[in-house]
N, CA, C, O and CB atoms as a CASP TS submission, in Angstrom:
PFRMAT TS
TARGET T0000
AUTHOR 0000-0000-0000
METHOD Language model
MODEL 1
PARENT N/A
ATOM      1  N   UNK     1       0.830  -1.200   0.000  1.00  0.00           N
ATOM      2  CA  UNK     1       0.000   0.000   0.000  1.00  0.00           C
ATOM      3  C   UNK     1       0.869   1.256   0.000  1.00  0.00           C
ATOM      4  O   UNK     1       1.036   1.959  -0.997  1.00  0.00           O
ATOM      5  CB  UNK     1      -0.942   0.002   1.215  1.00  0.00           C
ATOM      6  N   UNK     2       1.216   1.399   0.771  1.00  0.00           N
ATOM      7  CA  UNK     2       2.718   2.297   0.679  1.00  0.00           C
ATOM      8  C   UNK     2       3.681   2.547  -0.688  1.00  0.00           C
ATOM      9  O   UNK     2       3.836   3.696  -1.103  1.00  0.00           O
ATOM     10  CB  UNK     2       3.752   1.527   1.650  1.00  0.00           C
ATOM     11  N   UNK     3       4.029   1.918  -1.054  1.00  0.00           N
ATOM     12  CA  UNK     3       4.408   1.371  -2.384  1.00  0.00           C
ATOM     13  C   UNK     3       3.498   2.222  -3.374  1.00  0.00           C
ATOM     14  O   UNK     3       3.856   3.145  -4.106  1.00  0.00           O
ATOM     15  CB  UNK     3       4.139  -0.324  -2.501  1.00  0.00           C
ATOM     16  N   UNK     4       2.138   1.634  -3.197  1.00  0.00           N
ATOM     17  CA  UNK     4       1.391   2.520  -4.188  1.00  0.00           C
ATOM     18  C   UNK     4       0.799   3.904  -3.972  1.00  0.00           C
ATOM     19  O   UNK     4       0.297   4.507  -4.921  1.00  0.00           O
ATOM     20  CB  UNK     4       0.376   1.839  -4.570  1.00  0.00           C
ATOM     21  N   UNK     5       0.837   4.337  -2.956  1.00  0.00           N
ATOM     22  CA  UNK     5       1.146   5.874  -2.460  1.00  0.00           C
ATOM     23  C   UNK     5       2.035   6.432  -3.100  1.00  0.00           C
ATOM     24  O   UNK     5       1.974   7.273  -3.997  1.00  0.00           O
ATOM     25  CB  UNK     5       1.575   6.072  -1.137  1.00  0.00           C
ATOM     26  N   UNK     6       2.943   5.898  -2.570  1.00  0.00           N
ATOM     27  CA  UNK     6       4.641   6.634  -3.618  1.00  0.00           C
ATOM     28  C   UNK     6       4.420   6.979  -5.201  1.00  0.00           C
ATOM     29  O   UNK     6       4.600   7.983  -5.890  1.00  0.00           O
ATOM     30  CB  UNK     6       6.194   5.166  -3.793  1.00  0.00           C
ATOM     31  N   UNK     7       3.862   5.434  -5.478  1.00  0.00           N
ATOM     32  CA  UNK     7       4.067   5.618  -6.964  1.00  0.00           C
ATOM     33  C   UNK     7       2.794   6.709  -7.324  1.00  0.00           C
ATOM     34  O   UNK     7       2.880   7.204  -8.448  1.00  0.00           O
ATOM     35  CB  UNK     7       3.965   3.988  -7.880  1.00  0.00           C
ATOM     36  N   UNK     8       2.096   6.964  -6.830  1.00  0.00           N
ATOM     37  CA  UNK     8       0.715   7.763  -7.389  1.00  0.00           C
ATOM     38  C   UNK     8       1.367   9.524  -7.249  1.00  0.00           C
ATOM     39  O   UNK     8       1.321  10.355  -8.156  1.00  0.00           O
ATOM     40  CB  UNK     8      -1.063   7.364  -6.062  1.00  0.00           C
ATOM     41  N   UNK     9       1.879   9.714  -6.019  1.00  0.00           N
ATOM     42  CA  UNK     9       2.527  10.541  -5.964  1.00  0.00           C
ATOM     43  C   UNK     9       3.040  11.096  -6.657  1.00  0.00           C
ATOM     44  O   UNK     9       2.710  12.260  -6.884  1.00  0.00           O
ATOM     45  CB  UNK     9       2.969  10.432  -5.521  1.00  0.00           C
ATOM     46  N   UNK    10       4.313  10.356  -7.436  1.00  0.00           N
ATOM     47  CA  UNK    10       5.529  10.655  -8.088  1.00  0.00           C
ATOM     48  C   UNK    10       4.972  10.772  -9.741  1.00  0.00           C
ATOM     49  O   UNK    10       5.526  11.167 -10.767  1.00  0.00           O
ATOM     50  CB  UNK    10       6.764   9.379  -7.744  1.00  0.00           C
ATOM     51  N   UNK    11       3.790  10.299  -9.492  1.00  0.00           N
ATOM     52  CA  UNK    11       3.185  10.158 -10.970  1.00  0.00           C
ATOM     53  C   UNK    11       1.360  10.854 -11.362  1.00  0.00           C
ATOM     54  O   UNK    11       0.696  10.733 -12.391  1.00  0.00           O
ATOM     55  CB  UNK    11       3.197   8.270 -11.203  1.00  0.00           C
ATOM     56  N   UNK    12       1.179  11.247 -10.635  1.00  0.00           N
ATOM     57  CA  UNK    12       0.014  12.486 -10.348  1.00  0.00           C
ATOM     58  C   UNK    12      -0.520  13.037 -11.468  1.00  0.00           C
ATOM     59  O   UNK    12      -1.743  13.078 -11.603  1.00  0.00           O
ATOM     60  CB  UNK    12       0.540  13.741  -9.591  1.00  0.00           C
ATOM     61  N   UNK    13       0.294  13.512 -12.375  1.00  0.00           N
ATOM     62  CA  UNK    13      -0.106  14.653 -13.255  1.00  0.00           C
ATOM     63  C   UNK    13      -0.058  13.342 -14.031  1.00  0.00           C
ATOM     64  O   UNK    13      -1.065  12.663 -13.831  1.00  0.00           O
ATOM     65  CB  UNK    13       0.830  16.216 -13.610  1.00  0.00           C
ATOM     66  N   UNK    14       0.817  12.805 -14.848  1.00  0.00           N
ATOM     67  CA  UNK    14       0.592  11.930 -16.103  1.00  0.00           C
ATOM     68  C   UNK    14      -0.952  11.027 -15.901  1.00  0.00           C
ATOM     69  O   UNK    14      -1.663  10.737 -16.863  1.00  0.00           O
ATOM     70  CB  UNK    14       2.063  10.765 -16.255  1.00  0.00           C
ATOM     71  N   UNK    15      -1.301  10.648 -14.379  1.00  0.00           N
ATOM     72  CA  UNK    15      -2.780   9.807 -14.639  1.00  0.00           C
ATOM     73  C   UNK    15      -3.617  11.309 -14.414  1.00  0.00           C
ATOM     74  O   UNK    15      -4.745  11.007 -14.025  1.00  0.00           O
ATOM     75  CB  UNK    15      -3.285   8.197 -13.205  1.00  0.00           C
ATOM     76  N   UNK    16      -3.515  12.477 -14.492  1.00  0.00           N
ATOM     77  CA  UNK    16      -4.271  13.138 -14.187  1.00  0.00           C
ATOM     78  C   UNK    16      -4.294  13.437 -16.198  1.00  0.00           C
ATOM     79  O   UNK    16      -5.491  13.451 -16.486  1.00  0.00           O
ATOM     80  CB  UNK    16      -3.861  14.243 -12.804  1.00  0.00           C
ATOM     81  N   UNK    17      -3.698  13.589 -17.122  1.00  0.00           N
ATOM     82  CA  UNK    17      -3.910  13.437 -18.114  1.00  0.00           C
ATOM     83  C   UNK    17      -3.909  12.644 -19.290  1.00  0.00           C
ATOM     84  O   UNK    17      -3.808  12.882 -20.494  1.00  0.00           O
ATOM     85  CB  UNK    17      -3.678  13.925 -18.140  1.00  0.00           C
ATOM     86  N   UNK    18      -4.109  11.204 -18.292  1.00  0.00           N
ATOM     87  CA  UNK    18      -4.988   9.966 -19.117  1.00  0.00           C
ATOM     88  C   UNK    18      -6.499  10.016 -18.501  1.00  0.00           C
ATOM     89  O   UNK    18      -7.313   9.185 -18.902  1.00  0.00           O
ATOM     90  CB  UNK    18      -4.249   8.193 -18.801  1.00  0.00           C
ATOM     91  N   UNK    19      -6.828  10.859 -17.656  1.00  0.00           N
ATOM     92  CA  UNK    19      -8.273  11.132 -17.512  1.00  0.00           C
ATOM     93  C   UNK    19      -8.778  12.008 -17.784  1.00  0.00           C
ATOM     94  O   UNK    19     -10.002  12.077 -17.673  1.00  0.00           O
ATOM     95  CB  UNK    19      -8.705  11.084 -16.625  1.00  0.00           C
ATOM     96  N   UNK    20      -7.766  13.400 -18.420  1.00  0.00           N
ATOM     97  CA  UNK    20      -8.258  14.269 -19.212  1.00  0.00           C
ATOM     98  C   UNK    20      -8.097  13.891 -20.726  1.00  0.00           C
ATOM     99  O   UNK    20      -8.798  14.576 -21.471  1.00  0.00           O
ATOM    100  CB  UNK    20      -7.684  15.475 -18.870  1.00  0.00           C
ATOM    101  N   UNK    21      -7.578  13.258 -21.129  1.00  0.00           N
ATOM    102  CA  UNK    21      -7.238  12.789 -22.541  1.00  0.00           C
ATOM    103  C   UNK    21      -8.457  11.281 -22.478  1.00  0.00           C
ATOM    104  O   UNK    21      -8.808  10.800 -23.556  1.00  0.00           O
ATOM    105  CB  UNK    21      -5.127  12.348 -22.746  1.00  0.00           C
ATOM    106  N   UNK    22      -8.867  10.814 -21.462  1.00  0.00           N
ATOM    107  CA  UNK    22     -10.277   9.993 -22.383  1.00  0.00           C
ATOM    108  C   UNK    22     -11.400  10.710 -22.055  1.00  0.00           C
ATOM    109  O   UNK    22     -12.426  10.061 -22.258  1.00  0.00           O
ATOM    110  CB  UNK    22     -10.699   8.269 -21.957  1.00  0.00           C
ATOM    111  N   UNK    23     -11.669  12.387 -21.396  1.00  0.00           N
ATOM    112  CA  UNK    23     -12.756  12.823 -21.170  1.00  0.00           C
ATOM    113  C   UNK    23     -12.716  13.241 -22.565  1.00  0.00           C
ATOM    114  O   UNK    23     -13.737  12.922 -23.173  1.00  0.00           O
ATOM    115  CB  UNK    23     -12.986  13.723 -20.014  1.00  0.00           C
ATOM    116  N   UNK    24     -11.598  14.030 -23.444  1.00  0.00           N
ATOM    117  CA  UNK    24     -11.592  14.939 -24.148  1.00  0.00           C
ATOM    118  C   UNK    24     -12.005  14.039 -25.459  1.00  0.00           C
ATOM    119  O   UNK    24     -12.835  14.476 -26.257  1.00  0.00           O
ATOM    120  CB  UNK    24     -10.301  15.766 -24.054  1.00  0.00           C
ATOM    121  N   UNK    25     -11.176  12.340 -25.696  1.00  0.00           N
ATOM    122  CA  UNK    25     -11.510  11.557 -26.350  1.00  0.00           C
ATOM    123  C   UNK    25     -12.946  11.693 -26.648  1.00  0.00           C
ATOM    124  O   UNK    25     -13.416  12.399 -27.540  1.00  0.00           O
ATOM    125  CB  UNK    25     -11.111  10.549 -25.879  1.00  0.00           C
ATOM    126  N   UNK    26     -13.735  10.806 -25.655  1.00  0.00           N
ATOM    127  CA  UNK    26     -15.099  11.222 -25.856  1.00  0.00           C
ATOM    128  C   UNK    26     -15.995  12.174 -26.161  1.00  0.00           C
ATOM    129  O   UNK    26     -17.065  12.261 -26.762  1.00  0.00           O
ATOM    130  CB  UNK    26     -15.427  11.080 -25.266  1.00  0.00           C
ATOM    131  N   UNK    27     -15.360  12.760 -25.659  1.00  0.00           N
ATOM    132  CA  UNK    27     -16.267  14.648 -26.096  1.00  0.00           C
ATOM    133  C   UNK    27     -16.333  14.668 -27.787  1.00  0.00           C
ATOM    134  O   UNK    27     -17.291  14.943 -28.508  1.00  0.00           O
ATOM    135  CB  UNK    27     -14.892  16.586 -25.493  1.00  0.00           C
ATOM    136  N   UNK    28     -14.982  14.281 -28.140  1.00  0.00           N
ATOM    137  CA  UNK    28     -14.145  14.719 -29.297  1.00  0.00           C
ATOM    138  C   UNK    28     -15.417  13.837 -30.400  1.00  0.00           C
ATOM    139  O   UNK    28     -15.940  14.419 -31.350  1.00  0.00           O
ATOM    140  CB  UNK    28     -12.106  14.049 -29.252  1.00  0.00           C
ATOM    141  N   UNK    29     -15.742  12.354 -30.020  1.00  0.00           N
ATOM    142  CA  UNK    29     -16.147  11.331 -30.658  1.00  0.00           C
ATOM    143  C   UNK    29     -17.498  12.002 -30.892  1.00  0.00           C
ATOM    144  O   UNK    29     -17.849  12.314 -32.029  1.00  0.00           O
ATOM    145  CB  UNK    29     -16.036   9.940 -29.931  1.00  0.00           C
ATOM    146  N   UNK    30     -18.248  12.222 -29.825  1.00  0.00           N
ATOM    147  CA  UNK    30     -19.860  12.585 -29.769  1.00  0.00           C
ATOM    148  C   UNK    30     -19.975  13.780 -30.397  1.00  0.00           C
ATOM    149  O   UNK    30     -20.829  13.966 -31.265  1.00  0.00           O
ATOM    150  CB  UNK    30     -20.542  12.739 -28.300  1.00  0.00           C
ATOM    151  N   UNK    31     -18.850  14.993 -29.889  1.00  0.00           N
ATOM    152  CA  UNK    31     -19.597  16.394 -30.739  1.00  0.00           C
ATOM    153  C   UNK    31     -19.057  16.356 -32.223  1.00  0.00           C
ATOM    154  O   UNK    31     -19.818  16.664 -33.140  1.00  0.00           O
ATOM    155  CB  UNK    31     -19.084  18.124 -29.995  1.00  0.00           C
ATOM    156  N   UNK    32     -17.811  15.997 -32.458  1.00  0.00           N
ATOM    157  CA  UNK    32     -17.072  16.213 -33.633  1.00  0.00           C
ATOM    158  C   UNK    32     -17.063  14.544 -34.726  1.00  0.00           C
ATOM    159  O   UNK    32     -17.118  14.440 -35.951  1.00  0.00           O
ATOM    160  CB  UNK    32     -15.377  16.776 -32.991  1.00  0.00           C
ATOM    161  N   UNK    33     -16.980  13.564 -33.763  1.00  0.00           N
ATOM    162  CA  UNK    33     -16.660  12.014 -34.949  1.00  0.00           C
ATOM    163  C   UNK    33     -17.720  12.086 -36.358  1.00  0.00           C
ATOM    164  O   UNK    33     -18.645  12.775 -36.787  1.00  0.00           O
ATOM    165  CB  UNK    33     -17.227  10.100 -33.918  1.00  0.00           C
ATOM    166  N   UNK    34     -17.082  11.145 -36.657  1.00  0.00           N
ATOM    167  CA  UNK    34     -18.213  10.661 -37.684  1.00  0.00           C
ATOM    168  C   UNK    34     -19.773  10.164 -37.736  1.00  0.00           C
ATOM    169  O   UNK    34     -20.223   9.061 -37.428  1.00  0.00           O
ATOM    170  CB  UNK    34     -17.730   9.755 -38.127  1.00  0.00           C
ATOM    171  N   UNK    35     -20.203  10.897 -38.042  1.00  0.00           N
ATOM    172  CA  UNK    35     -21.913  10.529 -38.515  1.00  0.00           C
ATOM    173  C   UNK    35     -22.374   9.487 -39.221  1.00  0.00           C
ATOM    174  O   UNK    35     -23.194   8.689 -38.766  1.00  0.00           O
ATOM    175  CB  UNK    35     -22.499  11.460 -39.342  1.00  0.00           C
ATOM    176  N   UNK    36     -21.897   9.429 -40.331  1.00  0.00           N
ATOM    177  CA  UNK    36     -22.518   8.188 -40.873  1.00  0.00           C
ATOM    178  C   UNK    36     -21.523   7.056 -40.667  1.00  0.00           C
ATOM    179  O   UNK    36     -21.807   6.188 -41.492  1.00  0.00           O
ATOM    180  CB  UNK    36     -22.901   8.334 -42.421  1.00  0.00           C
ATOM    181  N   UNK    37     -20.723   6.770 -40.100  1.00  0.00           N
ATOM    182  CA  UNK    37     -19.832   5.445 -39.821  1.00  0.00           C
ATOM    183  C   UNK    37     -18.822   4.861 -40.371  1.00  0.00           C
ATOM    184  O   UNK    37     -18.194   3.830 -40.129  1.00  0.00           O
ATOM    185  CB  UNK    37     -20.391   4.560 -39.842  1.00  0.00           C
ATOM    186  N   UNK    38     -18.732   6.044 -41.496  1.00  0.00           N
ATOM    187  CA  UNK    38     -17.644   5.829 -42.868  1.00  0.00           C
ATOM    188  C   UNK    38     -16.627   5.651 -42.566  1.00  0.00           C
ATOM    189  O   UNK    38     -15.863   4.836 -43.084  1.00  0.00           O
ATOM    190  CB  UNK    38     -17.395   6.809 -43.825  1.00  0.00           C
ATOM    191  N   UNK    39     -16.299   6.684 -41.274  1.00  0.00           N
ATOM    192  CA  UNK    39     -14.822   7.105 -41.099  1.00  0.00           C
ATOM    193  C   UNK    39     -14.241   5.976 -40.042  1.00  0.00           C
ATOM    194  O   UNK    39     -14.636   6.032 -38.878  1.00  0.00           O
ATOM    195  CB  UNK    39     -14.673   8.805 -40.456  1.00  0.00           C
ATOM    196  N   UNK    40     -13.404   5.060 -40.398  1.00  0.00           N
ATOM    197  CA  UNK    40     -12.685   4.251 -39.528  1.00  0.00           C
ATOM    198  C   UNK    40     -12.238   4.748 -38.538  1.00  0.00           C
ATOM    199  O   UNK    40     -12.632   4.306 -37.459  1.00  0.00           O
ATOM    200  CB  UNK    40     -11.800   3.711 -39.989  1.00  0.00           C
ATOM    201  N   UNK    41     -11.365   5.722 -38.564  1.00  0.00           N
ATOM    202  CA  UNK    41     -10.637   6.411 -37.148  1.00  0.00           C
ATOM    203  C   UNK    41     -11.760   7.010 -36.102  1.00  0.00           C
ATOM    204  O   UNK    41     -11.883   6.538 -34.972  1.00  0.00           O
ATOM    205  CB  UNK    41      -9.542   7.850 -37.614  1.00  0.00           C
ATOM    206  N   UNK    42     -12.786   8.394 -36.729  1.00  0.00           N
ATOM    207  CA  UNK    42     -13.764   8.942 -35.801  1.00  0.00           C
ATOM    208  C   UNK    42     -15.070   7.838 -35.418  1.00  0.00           C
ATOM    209  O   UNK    42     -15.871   8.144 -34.535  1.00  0.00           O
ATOM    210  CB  UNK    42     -14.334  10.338 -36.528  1.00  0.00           C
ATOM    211  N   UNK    43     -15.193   6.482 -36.208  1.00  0.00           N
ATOM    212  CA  UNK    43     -16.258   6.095 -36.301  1.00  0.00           C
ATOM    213  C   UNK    43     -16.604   5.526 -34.385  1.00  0.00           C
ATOM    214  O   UNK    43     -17.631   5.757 -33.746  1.00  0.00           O
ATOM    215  CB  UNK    43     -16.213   4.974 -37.665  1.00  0.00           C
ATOM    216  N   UNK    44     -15.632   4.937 -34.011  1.00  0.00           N
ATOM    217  CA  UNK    44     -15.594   4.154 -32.610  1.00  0.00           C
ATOM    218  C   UNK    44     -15.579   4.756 -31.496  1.00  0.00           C
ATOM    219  O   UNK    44     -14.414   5.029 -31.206  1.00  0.00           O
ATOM    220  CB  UNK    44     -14.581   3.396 -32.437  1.00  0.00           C
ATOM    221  N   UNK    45     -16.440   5.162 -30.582  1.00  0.00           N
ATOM    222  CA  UNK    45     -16.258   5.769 -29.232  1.00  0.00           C
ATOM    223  C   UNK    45     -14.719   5.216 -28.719  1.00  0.00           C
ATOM    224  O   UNK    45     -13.799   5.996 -28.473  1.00  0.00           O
ATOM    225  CB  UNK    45     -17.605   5.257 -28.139  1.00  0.00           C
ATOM    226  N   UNK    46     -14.620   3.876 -28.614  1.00  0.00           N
ATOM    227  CA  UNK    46     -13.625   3.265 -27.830  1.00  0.00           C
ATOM    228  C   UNK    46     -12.489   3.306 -28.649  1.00  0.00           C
ATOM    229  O   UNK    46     -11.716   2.617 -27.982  1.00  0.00           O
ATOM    230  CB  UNK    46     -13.948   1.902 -27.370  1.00  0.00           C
ATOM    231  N   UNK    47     -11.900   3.633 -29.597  1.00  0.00           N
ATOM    232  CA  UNK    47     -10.994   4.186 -30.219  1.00  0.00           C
ATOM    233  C   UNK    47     -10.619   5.977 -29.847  1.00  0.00           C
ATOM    234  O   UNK    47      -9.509   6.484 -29.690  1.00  0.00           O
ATOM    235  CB  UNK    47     -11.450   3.863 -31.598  1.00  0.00           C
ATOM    236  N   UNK    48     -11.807   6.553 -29.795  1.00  0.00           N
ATOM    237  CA  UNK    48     -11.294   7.985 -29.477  1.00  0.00           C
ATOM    238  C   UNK    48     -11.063   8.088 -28.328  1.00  0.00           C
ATOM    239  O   UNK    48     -10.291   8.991 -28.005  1.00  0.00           O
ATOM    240  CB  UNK    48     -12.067   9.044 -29.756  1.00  0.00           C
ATOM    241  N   UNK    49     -11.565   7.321 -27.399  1.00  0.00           N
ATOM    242  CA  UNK    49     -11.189   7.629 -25.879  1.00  0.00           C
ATOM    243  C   UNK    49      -9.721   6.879 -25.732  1.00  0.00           C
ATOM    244  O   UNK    49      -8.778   7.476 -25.212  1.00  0.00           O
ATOM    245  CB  UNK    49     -12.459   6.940 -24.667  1.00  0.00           C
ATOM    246  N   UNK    50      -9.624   5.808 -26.125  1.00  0.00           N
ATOM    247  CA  UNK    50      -7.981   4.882 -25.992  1.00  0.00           C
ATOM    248  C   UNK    50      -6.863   5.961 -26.307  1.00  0.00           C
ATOM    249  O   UNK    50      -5.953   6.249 -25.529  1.00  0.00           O
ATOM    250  CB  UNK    50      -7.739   3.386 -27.383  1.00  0.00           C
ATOM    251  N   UNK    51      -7.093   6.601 -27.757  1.00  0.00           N
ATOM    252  CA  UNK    51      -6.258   7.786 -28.336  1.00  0.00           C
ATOM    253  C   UNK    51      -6.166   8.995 -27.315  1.00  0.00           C
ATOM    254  O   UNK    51      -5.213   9.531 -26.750  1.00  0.00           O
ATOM    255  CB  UNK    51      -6.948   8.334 -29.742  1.00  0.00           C
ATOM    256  N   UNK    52      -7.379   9.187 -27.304  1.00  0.00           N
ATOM    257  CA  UNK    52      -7.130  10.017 -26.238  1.00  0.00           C
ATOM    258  C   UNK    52      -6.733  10.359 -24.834  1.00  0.00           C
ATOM    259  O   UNK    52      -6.489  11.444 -24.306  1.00  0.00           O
ATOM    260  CB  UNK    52      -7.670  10.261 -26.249  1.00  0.00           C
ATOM    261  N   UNK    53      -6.736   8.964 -24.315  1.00  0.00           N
ATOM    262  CA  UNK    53      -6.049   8.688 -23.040  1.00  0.00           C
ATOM    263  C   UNK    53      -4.508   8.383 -22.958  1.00  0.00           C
ATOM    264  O   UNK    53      -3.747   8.607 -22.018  1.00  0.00           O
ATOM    265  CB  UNK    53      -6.706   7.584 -22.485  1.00  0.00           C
ATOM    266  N   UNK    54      -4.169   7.659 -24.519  1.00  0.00           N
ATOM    267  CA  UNK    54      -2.664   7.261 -24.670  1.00  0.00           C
ATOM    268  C   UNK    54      -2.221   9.202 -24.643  1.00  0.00           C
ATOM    269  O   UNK    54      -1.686   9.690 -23.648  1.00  0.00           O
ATOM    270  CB  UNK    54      -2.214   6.048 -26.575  1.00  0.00           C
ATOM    271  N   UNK    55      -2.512   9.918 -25.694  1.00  0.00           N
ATOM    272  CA  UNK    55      -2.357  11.223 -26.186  1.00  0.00           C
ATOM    273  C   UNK    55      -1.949  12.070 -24.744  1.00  0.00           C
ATOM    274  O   UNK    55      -0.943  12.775 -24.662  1.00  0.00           O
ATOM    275  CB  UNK    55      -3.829  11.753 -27.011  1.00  0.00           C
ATOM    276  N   UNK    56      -2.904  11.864 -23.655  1.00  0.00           N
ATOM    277  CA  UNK    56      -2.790  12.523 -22.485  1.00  0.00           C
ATOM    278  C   UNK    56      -2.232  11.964 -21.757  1.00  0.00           C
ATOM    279  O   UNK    56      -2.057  12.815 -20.885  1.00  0.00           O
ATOM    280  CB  UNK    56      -3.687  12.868 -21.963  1.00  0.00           C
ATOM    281  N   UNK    57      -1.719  10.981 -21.384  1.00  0.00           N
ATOM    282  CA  UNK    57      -0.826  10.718 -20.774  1.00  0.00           C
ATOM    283  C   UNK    57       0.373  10.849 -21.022  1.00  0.00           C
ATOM    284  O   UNK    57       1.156  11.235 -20.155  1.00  0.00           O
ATOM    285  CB  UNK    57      -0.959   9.943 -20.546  1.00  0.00           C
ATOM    286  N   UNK    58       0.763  10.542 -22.298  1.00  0.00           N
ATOM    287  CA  UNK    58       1.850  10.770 -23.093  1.00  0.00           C
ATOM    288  C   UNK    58       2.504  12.630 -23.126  1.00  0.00           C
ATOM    289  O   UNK    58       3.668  13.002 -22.978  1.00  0.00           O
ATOM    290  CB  UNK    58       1.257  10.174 -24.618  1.00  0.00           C
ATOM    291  N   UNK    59       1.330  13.431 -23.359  1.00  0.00           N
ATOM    292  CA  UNK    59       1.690  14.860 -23.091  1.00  0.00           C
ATOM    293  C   UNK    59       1.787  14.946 -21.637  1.00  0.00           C
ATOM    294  O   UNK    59       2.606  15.754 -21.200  1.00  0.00           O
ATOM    295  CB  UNK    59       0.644  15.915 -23.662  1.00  0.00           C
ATOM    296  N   UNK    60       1.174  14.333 -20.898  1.00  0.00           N
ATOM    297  CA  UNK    60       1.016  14.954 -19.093  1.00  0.00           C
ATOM    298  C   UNK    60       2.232  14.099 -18.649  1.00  0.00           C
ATOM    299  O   UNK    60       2.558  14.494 -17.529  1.00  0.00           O
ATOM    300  CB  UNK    60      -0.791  14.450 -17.945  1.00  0.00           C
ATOM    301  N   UNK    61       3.059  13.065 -19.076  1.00  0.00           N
ATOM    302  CA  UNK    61       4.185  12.308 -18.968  1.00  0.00           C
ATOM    303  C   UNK    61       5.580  13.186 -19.281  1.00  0.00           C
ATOM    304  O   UNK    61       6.612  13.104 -18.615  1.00  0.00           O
ATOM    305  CB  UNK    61       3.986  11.109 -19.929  1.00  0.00           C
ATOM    306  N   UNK    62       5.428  13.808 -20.127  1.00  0.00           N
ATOM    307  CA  UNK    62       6.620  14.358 -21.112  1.00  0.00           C
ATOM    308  C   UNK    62       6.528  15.748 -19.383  1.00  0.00           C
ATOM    309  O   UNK    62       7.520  15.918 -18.675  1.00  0.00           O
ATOM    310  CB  UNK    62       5.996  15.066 -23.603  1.00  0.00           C
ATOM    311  N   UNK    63       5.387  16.366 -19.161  1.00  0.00           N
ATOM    312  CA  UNK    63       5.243  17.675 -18.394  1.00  0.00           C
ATOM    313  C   UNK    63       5.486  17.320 -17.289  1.00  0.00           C
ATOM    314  O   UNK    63       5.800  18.242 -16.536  1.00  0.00           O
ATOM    315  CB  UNK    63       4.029  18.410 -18.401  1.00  0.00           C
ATOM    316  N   UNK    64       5.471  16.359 -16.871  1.00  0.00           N
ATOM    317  CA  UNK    64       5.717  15.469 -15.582  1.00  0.00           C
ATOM    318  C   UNK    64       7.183  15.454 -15.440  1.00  0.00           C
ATOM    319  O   UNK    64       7.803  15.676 -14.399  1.00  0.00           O
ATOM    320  CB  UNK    64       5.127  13.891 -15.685  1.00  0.00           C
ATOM    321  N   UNK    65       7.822  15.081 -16.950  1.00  0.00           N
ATOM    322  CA  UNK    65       9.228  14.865 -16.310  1.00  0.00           C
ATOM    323  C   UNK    65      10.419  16.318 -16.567  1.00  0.00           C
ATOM    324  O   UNK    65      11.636  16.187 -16.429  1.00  0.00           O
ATOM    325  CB  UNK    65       9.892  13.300 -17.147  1.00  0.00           C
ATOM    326  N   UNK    66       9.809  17.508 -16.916  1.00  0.00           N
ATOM    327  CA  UNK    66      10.405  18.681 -17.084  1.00  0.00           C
ATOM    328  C   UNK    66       9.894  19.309 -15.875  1.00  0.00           C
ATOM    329  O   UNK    66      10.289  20.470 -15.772  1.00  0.00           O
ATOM    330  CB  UNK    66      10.132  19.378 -18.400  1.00  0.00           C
ATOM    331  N   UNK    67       9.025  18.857 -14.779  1.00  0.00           N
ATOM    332  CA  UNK    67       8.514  19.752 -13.599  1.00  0.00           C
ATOM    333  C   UNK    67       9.753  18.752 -12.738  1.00  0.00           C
ATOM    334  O   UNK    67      10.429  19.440 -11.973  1.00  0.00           O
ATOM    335  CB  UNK    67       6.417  19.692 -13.047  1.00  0.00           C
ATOM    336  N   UNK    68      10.095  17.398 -12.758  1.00  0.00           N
ATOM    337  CA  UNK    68      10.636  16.492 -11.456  1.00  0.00           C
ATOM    338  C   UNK    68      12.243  17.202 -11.785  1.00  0.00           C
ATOM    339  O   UNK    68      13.027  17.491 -10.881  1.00  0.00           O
ATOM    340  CB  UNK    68      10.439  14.270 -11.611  1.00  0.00           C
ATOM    341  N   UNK    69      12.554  17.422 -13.392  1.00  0.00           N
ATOM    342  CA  UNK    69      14.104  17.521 -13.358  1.00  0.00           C
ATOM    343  C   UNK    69      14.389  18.752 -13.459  1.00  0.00           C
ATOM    344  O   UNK    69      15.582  19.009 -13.620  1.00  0.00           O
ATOM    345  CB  UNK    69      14.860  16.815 -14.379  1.00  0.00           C
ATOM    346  N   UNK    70      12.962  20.424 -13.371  1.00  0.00           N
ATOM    347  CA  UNK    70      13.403  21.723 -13.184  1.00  0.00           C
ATOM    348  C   UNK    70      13.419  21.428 -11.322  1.00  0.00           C
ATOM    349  O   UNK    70      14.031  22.347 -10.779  1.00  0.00           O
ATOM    350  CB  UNK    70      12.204  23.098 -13.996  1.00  0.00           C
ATOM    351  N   UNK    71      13.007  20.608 -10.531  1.00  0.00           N
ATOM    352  CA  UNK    71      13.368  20.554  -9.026  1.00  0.00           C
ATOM    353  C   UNK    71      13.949  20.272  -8.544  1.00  0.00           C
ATOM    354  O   UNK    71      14.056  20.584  -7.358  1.00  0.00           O
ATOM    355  CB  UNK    71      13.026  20.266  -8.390  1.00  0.00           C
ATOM    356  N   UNK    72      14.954  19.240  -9.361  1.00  0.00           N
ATOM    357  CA  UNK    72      16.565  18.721  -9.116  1.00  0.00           C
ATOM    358  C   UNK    72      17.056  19.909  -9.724  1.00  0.00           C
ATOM    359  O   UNK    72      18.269  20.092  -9.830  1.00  0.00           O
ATOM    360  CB  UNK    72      17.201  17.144  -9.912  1.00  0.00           C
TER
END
């Protein structure tokens, strides 16, 4: 338990933008995707939210590690 304290800690912001990157996913799918079903990429709820959760974590990861090594 401890263990996973630490790690949530040290890692905060990157899951804080894999839960803004599958809110935004979804948003993205319902107001903006595809309508008639044509489109392979916009067509899948569960494709825009995956993208969008990899996407945000991946940006909130990269911001994560320029905030830990401007504090060293």
């Amino acid at each position: 338990m401890e263990m996973m304290i630490r790690l949530f800690k040290q890692n905060w912001l990157t899951l804080l933008g894999i839960v803004i990157g599958i809110v935004s996913g979804y948003l993205y799918w319902f107001y903006v995707g595809c309508v008639d079903g044509t489109c392979p990429i916009d067509a899948s709820p569960m494709l825009n939210i995956l993208r969008g959760g990899l996407l945000g974590g991946l940006l909130f990861s990269f911001i994560n590690g320029l905030v830990v090594k401007r504090k060293e």
